[in-house]
C-alpha positions as CSV (number, residue, x, y, z in Angstrom):
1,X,14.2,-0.7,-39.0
2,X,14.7,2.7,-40.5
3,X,17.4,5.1,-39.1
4,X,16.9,8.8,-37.5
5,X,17.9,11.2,-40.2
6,X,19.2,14.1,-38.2
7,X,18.7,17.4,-39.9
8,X,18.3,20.6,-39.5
9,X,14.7,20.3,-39.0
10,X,14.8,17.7,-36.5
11,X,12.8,18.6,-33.2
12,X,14.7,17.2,-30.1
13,X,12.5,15.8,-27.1
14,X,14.5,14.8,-24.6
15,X,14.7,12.9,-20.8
16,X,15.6,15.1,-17.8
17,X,16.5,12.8,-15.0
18,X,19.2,11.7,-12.4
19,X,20.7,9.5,-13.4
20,X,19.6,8.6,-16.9
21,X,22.3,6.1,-17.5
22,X,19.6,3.0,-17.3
23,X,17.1,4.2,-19.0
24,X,15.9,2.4,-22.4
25,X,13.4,5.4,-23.4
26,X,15.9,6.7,-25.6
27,X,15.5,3.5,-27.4
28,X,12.0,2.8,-27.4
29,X,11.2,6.2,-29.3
30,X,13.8,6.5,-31.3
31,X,13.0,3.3,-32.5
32,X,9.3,4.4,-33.1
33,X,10.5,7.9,-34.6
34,X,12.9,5.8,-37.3
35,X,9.6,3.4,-38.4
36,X,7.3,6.5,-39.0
37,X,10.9,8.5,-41.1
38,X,9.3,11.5,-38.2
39,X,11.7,14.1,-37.8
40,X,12.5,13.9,-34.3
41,X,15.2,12.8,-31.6
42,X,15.2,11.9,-28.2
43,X,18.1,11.9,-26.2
44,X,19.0,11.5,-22.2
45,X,19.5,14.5,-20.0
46,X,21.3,14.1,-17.1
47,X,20.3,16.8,-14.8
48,X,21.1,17.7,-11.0
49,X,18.2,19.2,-9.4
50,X,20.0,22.7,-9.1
51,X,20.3,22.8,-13.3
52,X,16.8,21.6,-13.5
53,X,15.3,25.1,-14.1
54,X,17.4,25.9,-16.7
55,X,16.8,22.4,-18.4
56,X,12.8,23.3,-18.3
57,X,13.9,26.7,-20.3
58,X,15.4,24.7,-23.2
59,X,12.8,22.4,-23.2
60,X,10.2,25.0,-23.6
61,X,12.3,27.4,-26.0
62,X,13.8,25.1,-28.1
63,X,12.1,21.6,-27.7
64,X,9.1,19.6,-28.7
65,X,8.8,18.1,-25.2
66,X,10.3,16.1,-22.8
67,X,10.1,12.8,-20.4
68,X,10.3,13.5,-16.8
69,X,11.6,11.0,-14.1
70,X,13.3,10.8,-10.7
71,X,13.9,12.9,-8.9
72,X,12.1,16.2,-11.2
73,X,8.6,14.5,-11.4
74,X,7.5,17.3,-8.5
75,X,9.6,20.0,-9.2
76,X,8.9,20.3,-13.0
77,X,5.2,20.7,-12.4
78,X,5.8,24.3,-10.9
79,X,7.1,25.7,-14.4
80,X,3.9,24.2,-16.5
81,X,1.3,26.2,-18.0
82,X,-1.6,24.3,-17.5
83,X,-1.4,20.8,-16.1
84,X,-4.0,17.3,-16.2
85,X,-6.4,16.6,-13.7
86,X,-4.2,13.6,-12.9
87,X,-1.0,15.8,-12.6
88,X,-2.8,18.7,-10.2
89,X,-4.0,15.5,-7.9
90,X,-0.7,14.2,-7.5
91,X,1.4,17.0,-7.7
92,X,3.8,15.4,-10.5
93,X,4.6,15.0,-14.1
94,X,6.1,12.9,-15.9
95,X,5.2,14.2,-19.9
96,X,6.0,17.7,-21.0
97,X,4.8,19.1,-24.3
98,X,4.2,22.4,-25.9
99,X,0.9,23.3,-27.0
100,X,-0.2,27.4,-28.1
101,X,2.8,28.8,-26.6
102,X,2.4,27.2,-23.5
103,X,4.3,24.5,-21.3
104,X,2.1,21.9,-20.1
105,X,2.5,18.8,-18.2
106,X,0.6,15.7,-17.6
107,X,1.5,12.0,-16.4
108,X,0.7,9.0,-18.4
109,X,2.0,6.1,-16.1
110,X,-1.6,4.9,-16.0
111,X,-2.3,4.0,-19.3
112,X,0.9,2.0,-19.1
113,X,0.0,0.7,-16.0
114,X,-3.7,-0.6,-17.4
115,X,-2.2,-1.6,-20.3
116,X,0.2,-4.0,-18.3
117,X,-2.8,-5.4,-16.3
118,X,-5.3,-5.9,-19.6
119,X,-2.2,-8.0,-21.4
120,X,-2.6,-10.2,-18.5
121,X,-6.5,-10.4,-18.8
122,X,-6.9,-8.4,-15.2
123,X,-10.1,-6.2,-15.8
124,X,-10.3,-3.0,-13.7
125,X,-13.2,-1.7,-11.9
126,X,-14.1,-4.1,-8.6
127,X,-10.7,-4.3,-7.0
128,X,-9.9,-4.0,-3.5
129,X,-6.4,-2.2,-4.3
130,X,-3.2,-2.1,-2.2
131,X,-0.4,0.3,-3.2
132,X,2.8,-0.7,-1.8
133,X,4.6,2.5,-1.0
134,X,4.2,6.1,-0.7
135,X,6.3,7.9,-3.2
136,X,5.7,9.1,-6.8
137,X,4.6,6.2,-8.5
138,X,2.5,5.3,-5.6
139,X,0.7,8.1,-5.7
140,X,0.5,8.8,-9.2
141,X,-1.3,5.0,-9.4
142,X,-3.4,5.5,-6.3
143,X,-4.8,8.7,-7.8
144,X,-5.3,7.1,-11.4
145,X,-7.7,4.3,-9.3
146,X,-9.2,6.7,-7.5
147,X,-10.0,9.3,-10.4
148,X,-10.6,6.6,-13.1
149,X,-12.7,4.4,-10.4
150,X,-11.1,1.6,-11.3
151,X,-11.2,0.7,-7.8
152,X,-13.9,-0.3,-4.8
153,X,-11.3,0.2,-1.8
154,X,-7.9,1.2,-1.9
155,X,-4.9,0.8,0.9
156,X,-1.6,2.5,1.2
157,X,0.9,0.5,2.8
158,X,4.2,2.0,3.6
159,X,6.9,1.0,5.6
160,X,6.3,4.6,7.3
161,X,3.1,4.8,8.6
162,X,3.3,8.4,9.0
163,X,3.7,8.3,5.1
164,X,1.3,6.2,4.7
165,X,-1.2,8.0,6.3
166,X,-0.5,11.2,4.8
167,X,-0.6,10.3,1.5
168,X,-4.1,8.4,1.9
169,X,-5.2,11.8,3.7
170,X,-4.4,13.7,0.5
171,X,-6.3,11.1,-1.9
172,X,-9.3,11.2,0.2
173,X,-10.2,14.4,-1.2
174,X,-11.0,12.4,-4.8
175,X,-13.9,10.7,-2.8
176,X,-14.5,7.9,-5.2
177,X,-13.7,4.8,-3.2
178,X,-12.7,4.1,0.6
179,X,-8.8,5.0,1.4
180,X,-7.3,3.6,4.3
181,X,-3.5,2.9,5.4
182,X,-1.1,0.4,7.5
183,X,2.0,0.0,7.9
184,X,3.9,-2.5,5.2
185,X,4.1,-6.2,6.7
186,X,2.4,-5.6,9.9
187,X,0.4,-8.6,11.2
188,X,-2.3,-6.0,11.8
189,X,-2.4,-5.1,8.1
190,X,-3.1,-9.1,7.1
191,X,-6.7,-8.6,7.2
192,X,-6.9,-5.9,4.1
193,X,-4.5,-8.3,2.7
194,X,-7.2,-11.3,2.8
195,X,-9.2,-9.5,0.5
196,X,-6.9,-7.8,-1.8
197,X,-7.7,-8.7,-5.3
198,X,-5.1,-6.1,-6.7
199,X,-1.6,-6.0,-5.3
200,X,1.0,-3.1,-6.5
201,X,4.3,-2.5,-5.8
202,X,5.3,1.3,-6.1
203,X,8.7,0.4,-3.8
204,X,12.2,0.0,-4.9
205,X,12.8,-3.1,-2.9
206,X,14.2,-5.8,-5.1
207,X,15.6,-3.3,-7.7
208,X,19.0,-4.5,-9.3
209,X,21.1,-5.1,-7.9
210,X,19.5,-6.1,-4.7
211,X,17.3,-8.7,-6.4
212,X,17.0,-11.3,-2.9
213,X,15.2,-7.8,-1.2
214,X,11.3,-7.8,-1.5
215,X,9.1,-5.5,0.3
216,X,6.2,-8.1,1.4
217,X,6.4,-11.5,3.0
218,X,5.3,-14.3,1.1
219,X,2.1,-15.1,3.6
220,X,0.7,-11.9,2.5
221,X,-0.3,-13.4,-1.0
222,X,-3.6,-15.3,-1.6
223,X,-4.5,-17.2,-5.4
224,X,-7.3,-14.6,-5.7
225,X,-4.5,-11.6,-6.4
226,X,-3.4,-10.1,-9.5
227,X,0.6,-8.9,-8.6
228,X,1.8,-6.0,-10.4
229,X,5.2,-4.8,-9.7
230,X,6.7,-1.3,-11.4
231,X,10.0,-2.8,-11.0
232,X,11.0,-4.2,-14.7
233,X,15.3,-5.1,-14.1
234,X,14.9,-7.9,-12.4
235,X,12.1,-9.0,-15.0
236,X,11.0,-11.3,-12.1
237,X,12.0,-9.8,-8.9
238,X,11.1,-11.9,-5.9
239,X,8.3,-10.2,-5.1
240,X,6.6,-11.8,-8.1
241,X,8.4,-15.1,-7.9
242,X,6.6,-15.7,-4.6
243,X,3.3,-14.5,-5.8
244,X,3.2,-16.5,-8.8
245,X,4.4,-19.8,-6.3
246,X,1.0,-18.6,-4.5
247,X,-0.8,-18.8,-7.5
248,X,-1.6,-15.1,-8.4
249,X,-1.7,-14.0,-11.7
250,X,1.7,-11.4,-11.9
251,X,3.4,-9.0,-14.2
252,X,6.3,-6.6,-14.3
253,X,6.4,-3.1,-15.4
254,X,8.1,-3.6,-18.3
255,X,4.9,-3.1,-21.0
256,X,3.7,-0.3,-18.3
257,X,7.5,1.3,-19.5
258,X,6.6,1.1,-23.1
259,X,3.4,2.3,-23.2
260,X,3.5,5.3,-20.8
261,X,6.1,6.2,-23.4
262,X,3.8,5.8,-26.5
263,X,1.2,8.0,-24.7
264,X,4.1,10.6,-24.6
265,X,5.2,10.1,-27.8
266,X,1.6,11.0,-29.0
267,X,2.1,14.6,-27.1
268,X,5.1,15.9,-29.2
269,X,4.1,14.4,-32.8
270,X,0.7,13.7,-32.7
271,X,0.6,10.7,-34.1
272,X,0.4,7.0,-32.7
273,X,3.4,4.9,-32.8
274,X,3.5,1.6,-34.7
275,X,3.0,-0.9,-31.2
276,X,3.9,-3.9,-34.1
277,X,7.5,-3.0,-33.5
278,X,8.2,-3.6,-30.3
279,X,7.8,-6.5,-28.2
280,X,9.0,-7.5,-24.6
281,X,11.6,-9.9,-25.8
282,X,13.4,-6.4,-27.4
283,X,12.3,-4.1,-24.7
284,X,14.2,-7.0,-22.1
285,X,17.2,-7.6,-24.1
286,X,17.9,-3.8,-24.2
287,X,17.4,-4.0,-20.0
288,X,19.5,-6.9,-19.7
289,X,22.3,-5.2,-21.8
């Protein structure tokens, strides 16, 4: 694999995050940058939420663009230009990029996140959707569904049911597909679990290093589910353990990592990067290092 050559025409792009310390997206492009000899760089940011706005600055005065992740994906939005349809609906980004002078922001977790479910064979369109949880990726997802209609019924379920039902307030607006809520585990939520053909988990319950945590009981599943969960360190958190003892068809969100940062990658150079390179074998071993 070809090196970066650092010059003095190298663009930087970069991560703004905290922490960054665990994140492989410096690897992934760089990676894809040294394949195509492009003369960029991507590097990790760590930045507290009271230096954010003068990370944004540098980004747009002396950057091609930049990843966004927890906890800026909200606050960056404010200092874009223009924004996506997606990122006005959710209120986040996660993909900055500089186009005619102008900052603009956009989130491409979705097309990682259908790309994840088509490598399993899990085609969109006629799902009964649950979203586990009500923070960023949650909505972000539920929004994408909703937008894209790549769903027929969608259900938050939080373990706040006051978050729950706010956040399925705000996504009725889209008006594509029923949106209801519950509260996560309740015995009165089993029923939308009996015909749930779509199960995501937008939680941080059985994260490393708390890999015996899952946010859902295993009497919740059914054989008739696909299981996606955004968690990719575990690669098989317990969550997905138990739904693939029940039979569902399950993935991680390791690919959804990868390609929601080729999508970005296409922002700042414009070009596609070579997908032949990577694979989830390299993508794991860099998570389990």
């Amino acid at each position: 694999m070809a090196e970066l050559n650092i010059c003095g025409r190298t663009k930087s792009v970069c991560l703004l995050g905290f922490p960054v310390a665990h994140s492989i997206s410096p690897q992934i492009h760089n990676r894809a940058f040294g394949a195509l000899a492009l003369p960029y760089a991507y590097i990790p940011l760590s930045v507290a939420p009271k230096d954010l706005h003068s990370a944004i600055y540098t980004v747009r005065s002396s950057m091609a663009g930049a990843n966004v992740t927890i906890p800026h994906k909200e606050a960056a939005l404010r200092y874009c230009d223009s924004v996506s349809e997606l990122s006005a609906a959710t209120g986040t980004v996660n993909t900055l990029y500089l186009k005619d002078g102008g900052l603009c922001g956009t989130t491409t977790d979705p097309i990682g996140f259908y790309r994840a479910l088509a490598a399993i064979g899990h085609k969109l369109g006629d799902d009964d959707a649950i979203i586990l949880g009500s923070g960023g990726t949650a909505k972000t997802l539920a929004a994408a569904l909703l937008l894209d209609k790549k769903c027929k019924s969608l259900v938050i379920a939080a373990r706040s049911v006051d978050k729950a039902a706010a956040l399925a307030s705000s996504l009725k607006k889209i008006e594509t597909a029923p949106v209801e809520h519950c509260k996560l585990g309740s015995p009165e939520s089993m029923e939308f679990f009996k015909k749930c053909s779509l199960l995501v988990n937008c939680t941080s319950v059985g994260m490393s290093p708390n890999v015996g945590d899952t946010p859902l009981g295993k009497s919740f599943f059914h054989s008739g589910m696909t299981v996606f969960d955004a968690i990719y360190n575990p690669s098989a958190t317990r969550f997905l353990k138990e739904a693939a003892e029940v039979g569902c068809k399950v993935k991680n969100g390791l690919l959804m990592l990868l390609h929601q940062g080729l999508a970005s990658f296409r922002y700042w150079t414009g070009v596609d990067a070579p997908i032949d390179i990577f694979d989830e074998a390299w993508l794991q071993s860099i998570v389990d290092n």
